[in-house]
ZAGUVEX-255421 format. One line per 3 residues: for each residue z negated, y, x negated of N, C-alpha, C. Coordinates in nm, 2 decimals, decimal comma, padded with zeros to 4 digits. Layout:
# residues N
Z/Y/X/Z/Y/X/Z/Y/X | ...
END
This chain:
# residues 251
-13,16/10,09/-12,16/-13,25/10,09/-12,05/-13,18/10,13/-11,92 | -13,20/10,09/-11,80/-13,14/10,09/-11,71/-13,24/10,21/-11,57 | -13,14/10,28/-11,56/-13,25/10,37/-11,45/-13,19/10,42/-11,33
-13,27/10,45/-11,23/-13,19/10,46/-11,11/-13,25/10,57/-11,06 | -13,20/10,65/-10,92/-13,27/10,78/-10,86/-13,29/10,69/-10,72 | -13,40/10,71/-10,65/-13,37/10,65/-10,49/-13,47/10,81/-10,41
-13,47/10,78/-10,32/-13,54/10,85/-10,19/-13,64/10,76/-10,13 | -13,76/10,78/-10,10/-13,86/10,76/-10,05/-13,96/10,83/-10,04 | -14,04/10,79/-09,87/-14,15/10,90/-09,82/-14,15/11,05/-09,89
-14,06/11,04/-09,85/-14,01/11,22/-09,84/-13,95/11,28/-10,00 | -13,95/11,16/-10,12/-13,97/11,26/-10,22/-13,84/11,16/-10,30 | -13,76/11,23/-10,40/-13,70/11,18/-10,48/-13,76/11,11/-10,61
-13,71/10,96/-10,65/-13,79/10,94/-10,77/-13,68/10,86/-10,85 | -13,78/10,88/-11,00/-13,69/10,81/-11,11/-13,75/10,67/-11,04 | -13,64/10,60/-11,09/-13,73/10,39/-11,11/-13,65/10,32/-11,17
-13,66/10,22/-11,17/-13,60/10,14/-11,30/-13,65/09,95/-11,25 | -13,53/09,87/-11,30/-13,55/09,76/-11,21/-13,70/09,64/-11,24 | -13,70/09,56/-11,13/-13,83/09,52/-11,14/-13,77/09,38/-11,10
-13,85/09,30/-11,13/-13,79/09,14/-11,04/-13,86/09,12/-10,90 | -13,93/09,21/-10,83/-13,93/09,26/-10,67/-13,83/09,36/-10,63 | -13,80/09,41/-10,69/-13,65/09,50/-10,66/-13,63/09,65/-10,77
-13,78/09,74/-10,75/-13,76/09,83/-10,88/-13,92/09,93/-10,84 | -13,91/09,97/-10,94/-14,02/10,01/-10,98/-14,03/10,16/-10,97 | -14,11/10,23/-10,92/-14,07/10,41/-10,92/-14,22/10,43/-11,04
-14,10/10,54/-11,07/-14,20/10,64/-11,22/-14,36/10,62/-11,22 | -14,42/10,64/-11,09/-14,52/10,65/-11,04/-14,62/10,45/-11,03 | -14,56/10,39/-11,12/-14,57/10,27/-11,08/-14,60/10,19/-10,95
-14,52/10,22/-10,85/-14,52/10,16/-10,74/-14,42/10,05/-10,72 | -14,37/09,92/-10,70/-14,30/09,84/-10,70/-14,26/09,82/-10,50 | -14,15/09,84/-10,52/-14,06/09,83/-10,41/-13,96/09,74/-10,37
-13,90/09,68/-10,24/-13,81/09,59/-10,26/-13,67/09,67/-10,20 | -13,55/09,61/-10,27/-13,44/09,72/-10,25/-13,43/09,78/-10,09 | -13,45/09,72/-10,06/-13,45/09,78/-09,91/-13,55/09,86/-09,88
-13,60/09,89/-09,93/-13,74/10,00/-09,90/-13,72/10,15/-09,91 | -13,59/10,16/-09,99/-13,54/10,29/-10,01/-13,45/10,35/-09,99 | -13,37/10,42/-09,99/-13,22/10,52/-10,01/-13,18/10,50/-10,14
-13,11/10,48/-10,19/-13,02/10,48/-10,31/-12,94/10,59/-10,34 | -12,97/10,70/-10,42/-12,90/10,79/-10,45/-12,83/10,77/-10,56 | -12,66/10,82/-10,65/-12,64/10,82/-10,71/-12,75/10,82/-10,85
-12,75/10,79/-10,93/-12,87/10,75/-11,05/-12,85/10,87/-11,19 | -12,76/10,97/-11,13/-12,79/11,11/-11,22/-12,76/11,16/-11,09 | -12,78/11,31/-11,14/-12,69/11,46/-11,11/-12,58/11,50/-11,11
-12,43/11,48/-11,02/-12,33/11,45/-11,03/-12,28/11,56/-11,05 | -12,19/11,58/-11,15/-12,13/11,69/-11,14/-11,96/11,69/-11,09 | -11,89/11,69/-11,20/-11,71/11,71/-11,18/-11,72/11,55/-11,16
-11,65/11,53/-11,10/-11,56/11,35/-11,03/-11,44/11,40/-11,11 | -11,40/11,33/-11,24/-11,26/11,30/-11,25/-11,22/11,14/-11,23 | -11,13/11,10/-11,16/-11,06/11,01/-11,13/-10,94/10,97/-11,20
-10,93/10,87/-11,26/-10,78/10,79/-11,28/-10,73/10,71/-11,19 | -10,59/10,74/-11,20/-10,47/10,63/-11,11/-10,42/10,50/-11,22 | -10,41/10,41/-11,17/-10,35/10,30/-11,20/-10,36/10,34/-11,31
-10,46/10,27/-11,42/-10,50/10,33/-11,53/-10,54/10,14/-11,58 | -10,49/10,05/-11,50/-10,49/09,98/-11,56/-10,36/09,89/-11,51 | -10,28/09,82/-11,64/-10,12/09,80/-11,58/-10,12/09,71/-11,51
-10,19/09,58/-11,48/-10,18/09,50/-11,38/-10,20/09,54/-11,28 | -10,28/09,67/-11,20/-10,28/09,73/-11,12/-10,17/09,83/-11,07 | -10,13/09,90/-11,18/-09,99/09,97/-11,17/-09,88/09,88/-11,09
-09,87/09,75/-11,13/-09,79/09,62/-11,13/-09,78/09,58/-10,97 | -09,94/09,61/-10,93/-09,95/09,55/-10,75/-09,90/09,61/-10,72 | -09,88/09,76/-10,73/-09,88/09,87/-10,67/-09,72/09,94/-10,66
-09,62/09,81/-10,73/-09,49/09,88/-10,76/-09,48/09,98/-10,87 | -09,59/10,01/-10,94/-09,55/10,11/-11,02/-09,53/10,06/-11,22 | -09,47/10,13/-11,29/-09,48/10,10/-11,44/-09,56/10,16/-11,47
-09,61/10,13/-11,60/-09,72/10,19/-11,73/-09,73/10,32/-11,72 | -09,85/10,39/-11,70/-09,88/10,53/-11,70/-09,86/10,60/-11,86 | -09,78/10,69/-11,88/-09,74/10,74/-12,02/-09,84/10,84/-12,00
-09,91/10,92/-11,92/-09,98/10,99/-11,87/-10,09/11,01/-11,78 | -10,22/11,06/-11,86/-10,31/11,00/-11,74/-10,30/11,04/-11,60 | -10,31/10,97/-11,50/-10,24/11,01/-11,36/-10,38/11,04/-11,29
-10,46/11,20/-11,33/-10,57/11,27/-11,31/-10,63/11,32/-11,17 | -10,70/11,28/-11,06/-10,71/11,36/-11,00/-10,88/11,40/-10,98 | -10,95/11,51/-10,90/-11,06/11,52/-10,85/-11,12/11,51/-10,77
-11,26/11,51/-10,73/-11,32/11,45/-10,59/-11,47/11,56/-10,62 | -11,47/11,59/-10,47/-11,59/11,66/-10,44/-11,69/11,58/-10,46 | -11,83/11,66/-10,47/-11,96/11,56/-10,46/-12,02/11,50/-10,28
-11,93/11,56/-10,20/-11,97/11,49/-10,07/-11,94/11,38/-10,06 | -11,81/11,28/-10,16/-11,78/11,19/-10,15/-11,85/11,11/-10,22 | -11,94/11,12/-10,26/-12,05/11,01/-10,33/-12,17/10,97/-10,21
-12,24/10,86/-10,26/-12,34/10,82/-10,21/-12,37/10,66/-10,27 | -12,47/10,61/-10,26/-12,54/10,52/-10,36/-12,52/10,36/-10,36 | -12,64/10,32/-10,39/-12,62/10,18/-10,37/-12,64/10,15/-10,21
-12,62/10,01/-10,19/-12,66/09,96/-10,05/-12,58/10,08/-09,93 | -12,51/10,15/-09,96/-12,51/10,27/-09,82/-12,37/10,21/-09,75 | -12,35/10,29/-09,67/-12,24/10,26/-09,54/-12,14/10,36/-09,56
-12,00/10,31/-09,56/-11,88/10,39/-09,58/-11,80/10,35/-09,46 | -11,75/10,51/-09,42/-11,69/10,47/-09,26/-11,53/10,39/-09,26 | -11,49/10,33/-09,20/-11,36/10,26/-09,23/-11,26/10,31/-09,08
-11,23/10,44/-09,07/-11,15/10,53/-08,98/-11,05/10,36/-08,89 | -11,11/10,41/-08,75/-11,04/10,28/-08,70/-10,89/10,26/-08,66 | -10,76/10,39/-08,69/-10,66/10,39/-08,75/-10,60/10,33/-08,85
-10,67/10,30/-08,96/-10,65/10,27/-09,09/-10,61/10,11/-09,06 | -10,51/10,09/-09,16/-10,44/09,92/-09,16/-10,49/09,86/-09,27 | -10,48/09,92/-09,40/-10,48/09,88/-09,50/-10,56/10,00/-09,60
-10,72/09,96/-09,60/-10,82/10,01/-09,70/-10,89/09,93/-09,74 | -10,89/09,97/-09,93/-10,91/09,87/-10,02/-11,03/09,91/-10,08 | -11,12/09,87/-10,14/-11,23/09,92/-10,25/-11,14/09,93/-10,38
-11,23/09,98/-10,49/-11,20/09,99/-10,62/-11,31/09,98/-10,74 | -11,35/09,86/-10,86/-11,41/09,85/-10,85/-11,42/09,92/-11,03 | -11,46/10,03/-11,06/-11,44/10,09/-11,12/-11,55/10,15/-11,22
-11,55/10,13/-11,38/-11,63/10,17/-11,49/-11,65/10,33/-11,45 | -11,78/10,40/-11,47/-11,77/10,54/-11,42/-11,83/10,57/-11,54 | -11,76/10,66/-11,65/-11,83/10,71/-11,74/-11,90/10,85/-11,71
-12,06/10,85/-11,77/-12,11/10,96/-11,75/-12,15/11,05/-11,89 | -12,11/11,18/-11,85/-12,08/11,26/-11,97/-12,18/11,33/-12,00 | -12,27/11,37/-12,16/-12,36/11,39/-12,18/-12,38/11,52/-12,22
-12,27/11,55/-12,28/-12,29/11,64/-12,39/-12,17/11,74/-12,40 | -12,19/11,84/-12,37/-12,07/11,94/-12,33/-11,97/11,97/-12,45 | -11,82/11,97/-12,39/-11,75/11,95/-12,48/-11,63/12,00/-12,44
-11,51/12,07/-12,52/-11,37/12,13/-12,52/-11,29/12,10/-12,64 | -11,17/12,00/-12,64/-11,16/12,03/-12,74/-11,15/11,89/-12,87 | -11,24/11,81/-12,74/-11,34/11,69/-12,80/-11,20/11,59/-12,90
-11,23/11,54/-13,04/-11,15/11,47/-13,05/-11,16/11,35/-13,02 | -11,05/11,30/-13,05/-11,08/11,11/-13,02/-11,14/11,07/-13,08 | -11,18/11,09/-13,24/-11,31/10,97/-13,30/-11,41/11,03/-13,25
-11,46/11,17/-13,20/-11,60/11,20/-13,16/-11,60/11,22/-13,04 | -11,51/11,14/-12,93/-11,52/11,14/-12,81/-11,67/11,06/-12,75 | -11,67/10,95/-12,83/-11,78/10,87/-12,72/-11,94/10,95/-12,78
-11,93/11,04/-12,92/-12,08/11,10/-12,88/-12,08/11,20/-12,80 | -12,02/11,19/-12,67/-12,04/11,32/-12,57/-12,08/11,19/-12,44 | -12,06/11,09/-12,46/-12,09/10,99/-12,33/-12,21/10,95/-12,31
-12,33/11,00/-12,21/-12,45/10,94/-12,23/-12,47/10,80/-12,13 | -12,33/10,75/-12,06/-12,39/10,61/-12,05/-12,30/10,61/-11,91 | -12,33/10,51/-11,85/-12,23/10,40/-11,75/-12,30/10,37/-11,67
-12,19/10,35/-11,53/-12,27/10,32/-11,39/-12,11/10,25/-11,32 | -12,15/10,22/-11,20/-12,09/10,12/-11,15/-12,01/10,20/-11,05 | -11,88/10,22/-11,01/-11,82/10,31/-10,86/-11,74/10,18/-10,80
-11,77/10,23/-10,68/-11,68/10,19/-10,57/-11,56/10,28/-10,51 | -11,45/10,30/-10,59/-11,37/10,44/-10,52/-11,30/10,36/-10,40 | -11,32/10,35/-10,30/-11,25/10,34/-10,15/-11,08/10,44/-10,15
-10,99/10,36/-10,11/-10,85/10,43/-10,09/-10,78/10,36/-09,95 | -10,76/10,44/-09,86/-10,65/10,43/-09,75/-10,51/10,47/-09,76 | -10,45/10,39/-09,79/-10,29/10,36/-09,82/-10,26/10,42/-09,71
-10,29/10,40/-09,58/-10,21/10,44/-09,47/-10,20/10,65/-09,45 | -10,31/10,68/-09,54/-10,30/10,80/-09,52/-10,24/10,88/-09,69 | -10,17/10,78/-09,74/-10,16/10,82/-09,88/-10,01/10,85/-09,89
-09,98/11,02/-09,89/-09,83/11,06/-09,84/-09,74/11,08/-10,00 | -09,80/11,05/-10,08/-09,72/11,00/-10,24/-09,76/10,92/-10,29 | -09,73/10,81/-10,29/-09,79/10,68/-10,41/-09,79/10,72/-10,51
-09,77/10,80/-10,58/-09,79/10,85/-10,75/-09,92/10,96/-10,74 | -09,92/11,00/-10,62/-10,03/11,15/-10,63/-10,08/11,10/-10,51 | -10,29/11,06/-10,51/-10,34/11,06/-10,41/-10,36/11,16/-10,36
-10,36/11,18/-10,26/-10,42/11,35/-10,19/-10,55/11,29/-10,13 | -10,60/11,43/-10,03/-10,75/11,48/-10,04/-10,79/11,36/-09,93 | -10,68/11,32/-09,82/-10,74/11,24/-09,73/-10,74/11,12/-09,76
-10,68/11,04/-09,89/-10,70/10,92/-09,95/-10,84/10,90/-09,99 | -10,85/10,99/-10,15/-10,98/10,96/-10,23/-11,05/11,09/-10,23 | -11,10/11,19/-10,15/-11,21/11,28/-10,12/-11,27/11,25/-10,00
-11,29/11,14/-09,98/-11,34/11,09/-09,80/-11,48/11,11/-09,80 | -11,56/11,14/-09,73/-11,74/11,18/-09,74/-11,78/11,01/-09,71 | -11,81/10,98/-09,82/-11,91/10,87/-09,84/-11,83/10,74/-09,90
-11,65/10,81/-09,97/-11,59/10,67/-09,97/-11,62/10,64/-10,16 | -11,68/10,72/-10,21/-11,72/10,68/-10,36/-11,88/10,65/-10,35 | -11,87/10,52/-10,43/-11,97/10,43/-10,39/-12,05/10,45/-10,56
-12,16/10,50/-10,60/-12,25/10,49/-10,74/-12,34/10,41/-10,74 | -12,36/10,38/-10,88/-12,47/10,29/-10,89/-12,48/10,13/-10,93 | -12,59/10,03/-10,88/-12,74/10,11/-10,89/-12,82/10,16/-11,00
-12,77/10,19/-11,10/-12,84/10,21/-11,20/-12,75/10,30/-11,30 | -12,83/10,30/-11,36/-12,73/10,47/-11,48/-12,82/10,35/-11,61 | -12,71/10,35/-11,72/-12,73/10,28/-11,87/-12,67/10,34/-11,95
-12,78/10,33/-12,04/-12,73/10,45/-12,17/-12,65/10,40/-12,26 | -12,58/10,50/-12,29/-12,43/10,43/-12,40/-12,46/10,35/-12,50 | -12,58/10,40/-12,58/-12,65/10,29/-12,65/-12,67/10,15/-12,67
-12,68/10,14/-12,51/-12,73/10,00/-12,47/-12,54/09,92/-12,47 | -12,49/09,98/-12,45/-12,35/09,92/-12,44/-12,30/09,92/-12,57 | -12,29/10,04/-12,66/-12,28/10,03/-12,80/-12,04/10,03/-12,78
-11,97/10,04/-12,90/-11,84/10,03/-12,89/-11,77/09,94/-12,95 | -11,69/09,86/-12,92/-11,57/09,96/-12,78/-11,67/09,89/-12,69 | -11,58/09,96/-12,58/-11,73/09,92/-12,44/-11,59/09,80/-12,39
-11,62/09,68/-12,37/-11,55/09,58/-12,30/-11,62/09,50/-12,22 | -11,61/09,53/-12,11/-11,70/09,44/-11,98/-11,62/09,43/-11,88 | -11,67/09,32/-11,83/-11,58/09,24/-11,73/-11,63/09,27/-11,61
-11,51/09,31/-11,52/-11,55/09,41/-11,35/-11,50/09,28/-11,24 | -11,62/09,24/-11,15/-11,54/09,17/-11,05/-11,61/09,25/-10,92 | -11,50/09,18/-10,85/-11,56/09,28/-10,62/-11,59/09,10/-10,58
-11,64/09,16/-10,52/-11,68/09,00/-10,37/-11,70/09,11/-10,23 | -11,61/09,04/-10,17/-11,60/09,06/-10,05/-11,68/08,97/-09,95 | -11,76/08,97/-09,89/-11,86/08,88/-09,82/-11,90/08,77/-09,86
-11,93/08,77/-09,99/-11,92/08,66/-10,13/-11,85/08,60/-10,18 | -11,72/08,65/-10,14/-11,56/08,53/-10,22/-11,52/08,67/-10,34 | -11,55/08,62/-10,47/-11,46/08,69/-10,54/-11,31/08,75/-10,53
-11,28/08,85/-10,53/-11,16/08,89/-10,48/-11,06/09,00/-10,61 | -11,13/09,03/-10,69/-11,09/09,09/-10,81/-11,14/09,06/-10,94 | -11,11/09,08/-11,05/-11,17/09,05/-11,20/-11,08/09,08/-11,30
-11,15/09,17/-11,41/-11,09/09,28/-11,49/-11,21/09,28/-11,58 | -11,15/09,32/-11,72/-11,15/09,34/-11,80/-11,10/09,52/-11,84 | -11,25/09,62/-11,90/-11,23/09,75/-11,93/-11,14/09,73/-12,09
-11,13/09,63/-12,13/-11,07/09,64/-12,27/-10,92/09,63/-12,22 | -10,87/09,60/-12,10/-10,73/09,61/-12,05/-10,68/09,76/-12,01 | -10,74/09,85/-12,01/-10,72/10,02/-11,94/-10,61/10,07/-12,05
-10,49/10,14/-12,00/-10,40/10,15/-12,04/-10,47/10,27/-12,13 | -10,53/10,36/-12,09/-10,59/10,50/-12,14/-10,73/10,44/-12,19 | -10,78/10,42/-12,27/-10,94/10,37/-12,31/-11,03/10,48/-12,33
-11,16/10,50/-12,30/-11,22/10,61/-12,27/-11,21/10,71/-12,36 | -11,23/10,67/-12,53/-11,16/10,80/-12,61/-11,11/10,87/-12,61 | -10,98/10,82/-12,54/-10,86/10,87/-12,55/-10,87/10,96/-12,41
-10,96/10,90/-12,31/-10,94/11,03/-12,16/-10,97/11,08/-12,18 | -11,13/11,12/-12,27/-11,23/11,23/-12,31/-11,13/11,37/-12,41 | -11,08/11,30/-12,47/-11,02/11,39/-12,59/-10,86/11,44/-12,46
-10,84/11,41/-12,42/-10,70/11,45/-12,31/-10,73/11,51/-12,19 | -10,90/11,49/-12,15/-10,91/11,59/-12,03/-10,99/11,72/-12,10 | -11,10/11,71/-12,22/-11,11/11,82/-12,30/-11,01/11,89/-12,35
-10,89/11,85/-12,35/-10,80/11,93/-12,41/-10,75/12,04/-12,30 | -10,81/12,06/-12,17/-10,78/12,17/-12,09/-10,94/12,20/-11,99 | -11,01/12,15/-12,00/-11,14/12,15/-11,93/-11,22/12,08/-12,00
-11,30/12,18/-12,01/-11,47/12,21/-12,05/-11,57/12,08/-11,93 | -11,60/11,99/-12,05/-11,65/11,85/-11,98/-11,80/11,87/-12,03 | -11,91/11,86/-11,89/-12,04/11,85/-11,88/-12,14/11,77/-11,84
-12,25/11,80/-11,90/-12,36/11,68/-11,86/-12,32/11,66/-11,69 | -12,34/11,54/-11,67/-12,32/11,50/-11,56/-12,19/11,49/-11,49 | -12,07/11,52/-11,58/-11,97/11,52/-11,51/-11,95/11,34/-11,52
-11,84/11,30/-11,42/-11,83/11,16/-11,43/-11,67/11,09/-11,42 | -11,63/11,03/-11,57/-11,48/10,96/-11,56/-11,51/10,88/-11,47 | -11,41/10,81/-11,36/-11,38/10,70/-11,30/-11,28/10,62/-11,37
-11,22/10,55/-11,46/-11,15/10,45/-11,54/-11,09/10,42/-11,45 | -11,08/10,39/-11,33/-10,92/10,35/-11,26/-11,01/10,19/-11,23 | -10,94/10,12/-11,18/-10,94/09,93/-11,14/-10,83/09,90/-11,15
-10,91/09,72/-11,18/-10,80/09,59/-11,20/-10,68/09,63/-11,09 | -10,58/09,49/-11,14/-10,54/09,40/-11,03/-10,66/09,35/-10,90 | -10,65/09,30/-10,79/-10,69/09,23/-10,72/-10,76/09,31/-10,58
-10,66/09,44/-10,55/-10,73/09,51/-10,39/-10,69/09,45/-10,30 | -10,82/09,41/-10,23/-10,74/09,30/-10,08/-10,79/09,44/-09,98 | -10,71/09,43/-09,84/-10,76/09,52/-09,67/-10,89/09,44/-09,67
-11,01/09,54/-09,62/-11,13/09,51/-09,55/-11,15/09,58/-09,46 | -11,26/09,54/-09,37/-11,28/09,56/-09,29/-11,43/09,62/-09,25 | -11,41/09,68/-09,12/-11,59/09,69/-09,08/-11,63/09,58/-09,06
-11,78/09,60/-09,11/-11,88/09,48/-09,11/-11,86/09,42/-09,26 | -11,79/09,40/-09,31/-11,78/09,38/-09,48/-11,85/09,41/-09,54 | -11,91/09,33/-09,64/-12,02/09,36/-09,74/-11,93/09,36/-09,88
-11,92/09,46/-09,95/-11,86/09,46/-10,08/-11,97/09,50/-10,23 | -11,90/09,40/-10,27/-12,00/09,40/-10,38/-11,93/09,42/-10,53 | -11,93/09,54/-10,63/-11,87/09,55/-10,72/-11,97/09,52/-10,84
-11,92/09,48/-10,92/-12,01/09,42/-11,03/-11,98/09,43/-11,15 | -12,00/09,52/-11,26/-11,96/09,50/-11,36/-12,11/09,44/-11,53 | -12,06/09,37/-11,58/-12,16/09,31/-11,69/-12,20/09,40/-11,72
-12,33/09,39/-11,74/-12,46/09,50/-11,82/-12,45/09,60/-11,76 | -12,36/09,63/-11,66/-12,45/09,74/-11,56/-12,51/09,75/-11,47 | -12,46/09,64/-11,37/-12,52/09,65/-11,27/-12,44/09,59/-11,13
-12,47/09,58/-10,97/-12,45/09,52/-10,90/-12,45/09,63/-10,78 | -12,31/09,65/-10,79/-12,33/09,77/-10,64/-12,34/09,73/-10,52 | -12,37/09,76/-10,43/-12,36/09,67/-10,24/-12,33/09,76/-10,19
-12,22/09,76/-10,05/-12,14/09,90/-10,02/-12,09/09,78/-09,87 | -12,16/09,82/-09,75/-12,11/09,79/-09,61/-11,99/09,88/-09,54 | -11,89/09,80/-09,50/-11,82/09,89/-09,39/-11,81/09,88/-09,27
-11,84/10,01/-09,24/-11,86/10,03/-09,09/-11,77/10,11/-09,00 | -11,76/10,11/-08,88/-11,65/10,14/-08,83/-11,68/10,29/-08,74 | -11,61/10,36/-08,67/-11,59/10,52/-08,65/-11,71/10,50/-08,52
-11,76/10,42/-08,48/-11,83/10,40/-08,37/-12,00/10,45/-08,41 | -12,06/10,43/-08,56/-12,15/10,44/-08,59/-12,15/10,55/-08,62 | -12,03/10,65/-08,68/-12,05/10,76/-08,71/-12,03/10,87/-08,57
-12,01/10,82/-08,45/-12,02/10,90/-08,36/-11,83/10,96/-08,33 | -11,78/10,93/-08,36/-11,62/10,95/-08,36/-11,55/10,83/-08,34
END
């Protein structure tokens, strides 16, 4: 079952999709634009992978990660479906990322790899945004690459592990003002989710709501403000993420 969190007339609500757009708890039917889109749980820890998939590694100049290449992100860098992420009018070259987000259920230290995925309660869709031009190690993103306020994109929906069932293999594409521009396959990830669960439990204590990012394909093109980006992964869902330029945000 597929469920979402949005904002409307002052109050937060559960909803879940409708073929007018989606439905809030309260049975009211809305069309997506009627609302705010908030991430579709309670976010807690953001862990992130690097080039965690090799054809990606490959654009990027780099070889096969022997090691997951880990980092973290605040909760100010999230924000939902449909929302606006600022594209710093400096920047030459910023890419989206279109990226499996595992969300974690069930608290865990320790976790092995066969009983990794009963700690996963289910999947959602990220958009991780990265600026090359501010990225001072290609092996190690730092804070002004991937912790930007509003450059991780969630959503729209949260689906329960269940519904996906194992191994989880779904096919991720981006469109960029409707031209496909990426396509991947989660059964290509150099690290497969088992295997992060049981290697980041092995030093940190992993909690409901915390959320893996799996890394992205091959295929980051430069965008621009005014860009509509659309990341897409099978049986989850369809993210929409505009870029907009330093002028809207007042800077």
């Amino acid at each position: 079952m597929k469920r979402a969190r949005v904002a409307f007339s002052g109050a937060v609500h559960d909803a879940t999709p409708h073929a007018e757009g989606l439905r809030l708890a309260d049975g009211r039917v809305l069309a997506e634009d009627a609302v705010v889109w908030l991430a579709p749980f309670e976010v807690g820890t953001i862990i992130a992978l690097g080039l965690n998939y090799a054809d990606h590694a490959k654009e990027l100049s780099f070889g096969k990660q022997e090691e997951p290449l880990v980092f973290l992100k605040g909760p100010g860098s999230v924000i939902g479906h449909r929302g606006q992420t600022r594209r710093p009018k400096d920047a030459t070259f910023m890419h989206y990322e279109c990226e499996l987000a595992v969300v974690i259920g069930a608290p865990g230290k320790h976790i092995r790899e066969a009983d990794a995925m009963r700690h996963v309660a289910g999947y959602t869709v990220a958009n991780d945004y990265a600026i090359r031009d501010y990225l001072e190690n290609w092996y190690r993103p730092n804070l002004r690459v991937k912790n930007r306020d509003g450059g991780t994109v969630l959503g729209p929906w949260f689906v329960e592990a269940a519904d996906i069932g194992a191994p989880v293999e779904l096919e991720l594409r981006t469109f960029v003002n409707g031209r496909q521009t990426q396509h991947g396959n989660t059964r290509d990830l150099v690290h497969r989710i088992p295997a992060l669960i049981a290697y980041l439990s092995g030093f940190m204590t992993l909690n409901p709501g915390d959320v893996i990012l799996t890394g992205t394909p091959e295929g980051v093109v430069n965008v621009a403000a005014g860009d509509e980006v659309v990341t897409d992964i099978e049986r989850i869902g369809r993210l929409v993420n505009t870029l907009v330029d330093d002028a809207l945000f007042g800077r």
